[in-house]
Residue frames as a rotation matrix with the C-alpha (Angstrom) as fourth column:
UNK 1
-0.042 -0.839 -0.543 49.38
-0.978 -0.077 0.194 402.65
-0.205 0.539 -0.817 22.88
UNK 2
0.152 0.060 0.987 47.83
-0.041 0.998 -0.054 399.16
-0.987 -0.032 0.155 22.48
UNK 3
0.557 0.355 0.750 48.79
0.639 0.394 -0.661 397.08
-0.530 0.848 -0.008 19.50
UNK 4
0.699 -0.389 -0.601 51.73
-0.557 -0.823 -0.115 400.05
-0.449 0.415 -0.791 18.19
UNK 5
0.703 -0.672 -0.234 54.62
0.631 0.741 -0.232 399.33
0.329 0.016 0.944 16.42
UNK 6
0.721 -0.331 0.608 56.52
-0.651 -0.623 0.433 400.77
0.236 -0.709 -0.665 19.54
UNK 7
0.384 -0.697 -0.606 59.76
0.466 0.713 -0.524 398.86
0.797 -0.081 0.598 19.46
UNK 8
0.421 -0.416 -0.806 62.55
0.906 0.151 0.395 399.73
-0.042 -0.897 0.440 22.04
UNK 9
-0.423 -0.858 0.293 63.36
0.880 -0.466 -0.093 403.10
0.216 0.218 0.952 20.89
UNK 10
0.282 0.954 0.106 59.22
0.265 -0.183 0.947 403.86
0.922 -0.239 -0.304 21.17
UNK 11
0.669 0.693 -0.267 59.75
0.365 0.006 0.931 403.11
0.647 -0.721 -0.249 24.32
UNK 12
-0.248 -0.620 -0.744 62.57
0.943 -0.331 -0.038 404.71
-0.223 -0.711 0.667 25.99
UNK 13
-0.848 -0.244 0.471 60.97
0.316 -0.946 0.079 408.30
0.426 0.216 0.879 24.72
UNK 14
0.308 0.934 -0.180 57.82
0.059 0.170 0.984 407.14
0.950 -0.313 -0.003 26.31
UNK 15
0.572 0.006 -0.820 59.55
0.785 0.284 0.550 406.55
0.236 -0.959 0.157 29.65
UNK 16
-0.638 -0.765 0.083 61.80
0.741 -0.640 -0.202 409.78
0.208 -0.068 0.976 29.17
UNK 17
-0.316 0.784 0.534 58.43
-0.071 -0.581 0.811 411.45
0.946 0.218 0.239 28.96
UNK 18
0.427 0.613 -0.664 56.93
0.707 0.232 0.668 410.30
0.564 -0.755 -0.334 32.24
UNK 19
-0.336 -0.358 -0.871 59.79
0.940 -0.077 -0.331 412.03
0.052 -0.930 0.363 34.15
UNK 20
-0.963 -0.256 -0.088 57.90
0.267 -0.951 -0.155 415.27
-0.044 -0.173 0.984 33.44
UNK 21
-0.447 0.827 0.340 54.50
-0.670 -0.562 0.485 413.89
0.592 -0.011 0.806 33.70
UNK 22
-0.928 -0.078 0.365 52.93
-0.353 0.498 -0.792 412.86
-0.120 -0.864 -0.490 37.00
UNK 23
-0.269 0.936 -0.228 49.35
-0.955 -0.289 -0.062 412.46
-0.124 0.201 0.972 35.71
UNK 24
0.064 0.040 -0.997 49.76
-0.588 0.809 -0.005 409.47
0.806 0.587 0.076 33.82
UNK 25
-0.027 0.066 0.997 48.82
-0.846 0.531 -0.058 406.32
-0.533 -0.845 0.041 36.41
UNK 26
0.630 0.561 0.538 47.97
0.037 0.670 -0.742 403.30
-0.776 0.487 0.401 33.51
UNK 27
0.037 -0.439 -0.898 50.33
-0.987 -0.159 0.037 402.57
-0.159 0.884 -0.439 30.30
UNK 28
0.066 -0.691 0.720 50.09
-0.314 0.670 0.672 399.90
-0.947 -0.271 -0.173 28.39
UNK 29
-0.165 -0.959 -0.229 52.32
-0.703 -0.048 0.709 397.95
-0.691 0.278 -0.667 25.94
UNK 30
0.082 0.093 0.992 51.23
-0.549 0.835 -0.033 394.78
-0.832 -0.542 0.119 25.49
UNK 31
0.767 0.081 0.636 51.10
0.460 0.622 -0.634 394.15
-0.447 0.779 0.440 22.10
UNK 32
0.813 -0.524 -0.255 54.29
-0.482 -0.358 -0.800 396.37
0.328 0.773 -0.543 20.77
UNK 33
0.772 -0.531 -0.350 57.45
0.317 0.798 -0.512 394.86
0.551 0.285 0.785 19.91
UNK 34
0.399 -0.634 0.663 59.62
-0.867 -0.496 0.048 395.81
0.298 -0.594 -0.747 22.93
UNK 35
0.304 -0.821 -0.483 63.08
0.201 0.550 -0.810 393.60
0.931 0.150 0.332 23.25
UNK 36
-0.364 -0.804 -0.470 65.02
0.660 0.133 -0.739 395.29
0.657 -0.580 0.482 25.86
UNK 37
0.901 0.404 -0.161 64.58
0.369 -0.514 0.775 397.63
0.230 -0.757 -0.612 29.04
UNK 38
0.108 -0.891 0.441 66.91
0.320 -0.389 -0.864 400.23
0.941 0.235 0.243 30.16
UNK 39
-0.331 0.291 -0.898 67.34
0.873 0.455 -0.174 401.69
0.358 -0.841 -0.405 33.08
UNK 40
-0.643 0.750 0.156 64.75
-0.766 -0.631 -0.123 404.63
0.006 -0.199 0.980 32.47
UNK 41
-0.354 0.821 -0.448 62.59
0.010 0.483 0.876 402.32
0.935 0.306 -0.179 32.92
UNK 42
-0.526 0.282 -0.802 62.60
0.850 0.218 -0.480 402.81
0.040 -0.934 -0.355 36.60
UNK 43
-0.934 0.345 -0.094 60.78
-0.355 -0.925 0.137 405.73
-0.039 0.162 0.986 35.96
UNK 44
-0.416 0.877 -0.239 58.08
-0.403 0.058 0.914 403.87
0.815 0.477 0.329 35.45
UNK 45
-0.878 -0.268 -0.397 57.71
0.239 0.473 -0.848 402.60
0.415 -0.839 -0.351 39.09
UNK 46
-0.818 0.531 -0.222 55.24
-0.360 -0.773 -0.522 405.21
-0.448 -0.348 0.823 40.15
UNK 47
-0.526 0.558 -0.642 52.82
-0.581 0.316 0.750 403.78
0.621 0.768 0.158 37.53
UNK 48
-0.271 0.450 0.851 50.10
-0.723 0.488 -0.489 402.05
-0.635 -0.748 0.193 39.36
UNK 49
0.243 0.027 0.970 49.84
0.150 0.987 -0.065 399.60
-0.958 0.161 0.236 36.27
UNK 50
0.110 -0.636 -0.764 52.45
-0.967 -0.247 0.067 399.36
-0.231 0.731 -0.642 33.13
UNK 51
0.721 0.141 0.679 51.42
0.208 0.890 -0.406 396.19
-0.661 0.434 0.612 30.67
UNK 52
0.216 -0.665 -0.715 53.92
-0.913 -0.398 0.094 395.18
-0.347 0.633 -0.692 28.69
UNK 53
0.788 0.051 -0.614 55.17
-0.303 0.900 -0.314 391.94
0.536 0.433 0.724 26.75
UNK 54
-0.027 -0.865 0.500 57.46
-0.933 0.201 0.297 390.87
-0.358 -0.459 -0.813 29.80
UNK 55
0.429 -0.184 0.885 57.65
-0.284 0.902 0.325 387.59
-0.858 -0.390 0.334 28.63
UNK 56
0.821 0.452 0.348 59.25
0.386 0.008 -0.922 388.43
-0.420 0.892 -0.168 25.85
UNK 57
0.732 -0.677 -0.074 62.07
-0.668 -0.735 0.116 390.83
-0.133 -0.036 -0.991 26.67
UNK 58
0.747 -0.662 -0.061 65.63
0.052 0.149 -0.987 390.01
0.663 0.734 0.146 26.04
UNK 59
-0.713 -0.694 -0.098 67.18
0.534 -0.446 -0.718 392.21
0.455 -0.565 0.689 28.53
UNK 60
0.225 -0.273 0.935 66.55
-0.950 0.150 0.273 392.16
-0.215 -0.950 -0.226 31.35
UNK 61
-0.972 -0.179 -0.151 67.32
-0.207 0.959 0.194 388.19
0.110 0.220 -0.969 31.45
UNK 62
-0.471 0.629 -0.618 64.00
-0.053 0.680 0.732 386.10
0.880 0.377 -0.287 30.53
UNK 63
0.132 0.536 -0.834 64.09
0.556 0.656 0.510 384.50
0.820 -0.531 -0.212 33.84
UNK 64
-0.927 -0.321 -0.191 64.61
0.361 -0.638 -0.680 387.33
0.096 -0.700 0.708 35.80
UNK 65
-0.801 0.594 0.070 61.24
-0.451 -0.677 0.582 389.06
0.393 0.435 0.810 33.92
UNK 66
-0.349 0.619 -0.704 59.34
0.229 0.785 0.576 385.79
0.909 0.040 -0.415 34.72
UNK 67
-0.516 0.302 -0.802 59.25
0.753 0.605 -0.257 387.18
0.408 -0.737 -0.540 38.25
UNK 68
0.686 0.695 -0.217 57.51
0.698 -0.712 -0.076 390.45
-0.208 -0.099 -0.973 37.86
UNK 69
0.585 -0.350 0.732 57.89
0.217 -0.802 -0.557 393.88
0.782 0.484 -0.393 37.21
UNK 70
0.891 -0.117 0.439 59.18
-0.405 -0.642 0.651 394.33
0.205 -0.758 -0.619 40.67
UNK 71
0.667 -0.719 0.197 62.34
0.463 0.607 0.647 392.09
-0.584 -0.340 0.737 40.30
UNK 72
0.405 -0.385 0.829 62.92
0.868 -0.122 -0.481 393.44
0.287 0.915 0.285 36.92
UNK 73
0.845 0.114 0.523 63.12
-0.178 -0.861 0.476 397.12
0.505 -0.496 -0.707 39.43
UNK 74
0.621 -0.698 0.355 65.71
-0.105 0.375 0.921 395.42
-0.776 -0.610 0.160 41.88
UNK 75
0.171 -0.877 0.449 67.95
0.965 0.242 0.106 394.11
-0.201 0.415 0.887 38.55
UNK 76
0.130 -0.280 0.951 67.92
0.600 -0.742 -0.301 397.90
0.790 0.609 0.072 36.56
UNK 77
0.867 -0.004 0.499 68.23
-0.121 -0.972 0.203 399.55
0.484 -0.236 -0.843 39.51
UNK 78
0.187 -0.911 0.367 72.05
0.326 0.410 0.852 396.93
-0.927 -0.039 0.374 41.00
UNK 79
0.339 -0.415 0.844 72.39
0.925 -0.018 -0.380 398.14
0.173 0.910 0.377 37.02
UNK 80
0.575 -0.010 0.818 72.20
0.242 -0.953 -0.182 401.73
0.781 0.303 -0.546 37.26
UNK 81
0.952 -0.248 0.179 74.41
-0.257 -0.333 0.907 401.53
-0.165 -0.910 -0.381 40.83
UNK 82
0.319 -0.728 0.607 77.37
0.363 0.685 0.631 399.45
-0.875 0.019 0.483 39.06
UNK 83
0.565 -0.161 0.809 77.36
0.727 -0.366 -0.581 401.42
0.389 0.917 -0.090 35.64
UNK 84
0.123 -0.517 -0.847 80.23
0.100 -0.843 0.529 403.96
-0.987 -0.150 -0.052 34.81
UNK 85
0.628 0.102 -0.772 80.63
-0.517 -0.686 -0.512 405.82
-0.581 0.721 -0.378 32.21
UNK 86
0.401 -0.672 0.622 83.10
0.594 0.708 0.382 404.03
-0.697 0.217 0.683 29.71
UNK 87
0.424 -0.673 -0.606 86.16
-0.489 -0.733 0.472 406.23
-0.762 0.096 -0.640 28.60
UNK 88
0.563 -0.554 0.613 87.94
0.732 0.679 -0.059 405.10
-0.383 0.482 0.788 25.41
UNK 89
0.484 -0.591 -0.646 91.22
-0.843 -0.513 -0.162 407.16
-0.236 0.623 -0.746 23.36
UNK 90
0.957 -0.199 -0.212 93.14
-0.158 0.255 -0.954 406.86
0.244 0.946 0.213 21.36
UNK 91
0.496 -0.820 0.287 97.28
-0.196 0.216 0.956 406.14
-0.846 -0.531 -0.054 22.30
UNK 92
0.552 -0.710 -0.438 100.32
-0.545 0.090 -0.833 406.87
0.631 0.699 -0.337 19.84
UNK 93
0.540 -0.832 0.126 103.49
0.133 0.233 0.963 404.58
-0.831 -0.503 0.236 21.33
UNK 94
0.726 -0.670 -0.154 106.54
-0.583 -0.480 -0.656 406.17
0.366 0.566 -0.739 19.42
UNK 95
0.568 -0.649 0.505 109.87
-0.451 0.269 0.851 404.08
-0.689 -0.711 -0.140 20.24
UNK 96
-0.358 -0.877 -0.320 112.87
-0.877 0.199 0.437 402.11
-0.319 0.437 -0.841 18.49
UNK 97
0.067 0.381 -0.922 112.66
-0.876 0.464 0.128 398.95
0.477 0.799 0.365 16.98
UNK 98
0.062 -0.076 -0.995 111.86
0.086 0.994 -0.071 396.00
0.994 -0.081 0.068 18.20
UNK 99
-0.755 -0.239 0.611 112.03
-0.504 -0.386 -0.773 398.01
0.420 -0.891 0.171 21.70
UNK 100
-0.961 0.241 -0.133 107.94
0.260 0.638 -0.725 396.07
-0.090 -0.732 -0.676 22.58
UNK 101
-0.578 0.806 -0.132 105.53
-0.348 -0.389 -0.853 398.19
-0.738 -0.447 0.505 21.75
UNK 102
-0.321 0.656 -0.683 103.41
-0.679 0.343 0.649 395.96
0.660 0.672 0.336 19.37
UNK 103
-0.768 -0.170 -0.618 103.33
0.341 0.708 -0.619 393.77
0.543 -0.685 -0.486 23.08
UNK 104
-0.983 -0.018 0.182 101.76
-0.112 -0.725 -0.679 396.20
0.144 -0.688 0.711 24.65
């Protein structure tokens, strides 16, 4: 996959892939435009070497990336323990005038 234009969307179906193939030991990136990292990316752990443009990324933080692939593991995986789902509706407030509910 050297040299693709594999941006960040490339690559999360690439790492969704791995979780159903164990073969694969070697992947690399290095030349495709990859911004950010999710946390399927810990999938890639297992990987006995996985080039990529880390000095590049976005997200994770820069200087986080600067200290390998194994730090970048330690941040996405404090991500993926601290993440919750995020719930949003919708809310009618019915009441008298002037009663507050433009406060709310």
């Amino acid at each position: 996959l050297y040299n693709n234009q594999i941006g960040d969307s490339g690559t999360y179906e690439i790492v969704a892939s791995l979780k159903h193939n164990s073969t694969l030991t070697d992947l690399g990136l290095s030349n495709c435009p990859i911004c950010t990292l999710g946390t399927d990316f810990l999938s890639t752990r297992r990987l006995d070497f996985c080039e990529m443009p880390y000095d590049e990324l976005v997200w994770p933080p820069p200087s986080l990336c600067a200290d390998g692939r194994d730090a970048i593991y330690s941040f996405l995986e404090a991500v993926q323990e601290k993440c919750i789902p995020l719930a949003r509706s919708r809310a009618m407030f019915v009441g008298a005038g002037g009663s507050g509910k433009t406060t709310l």
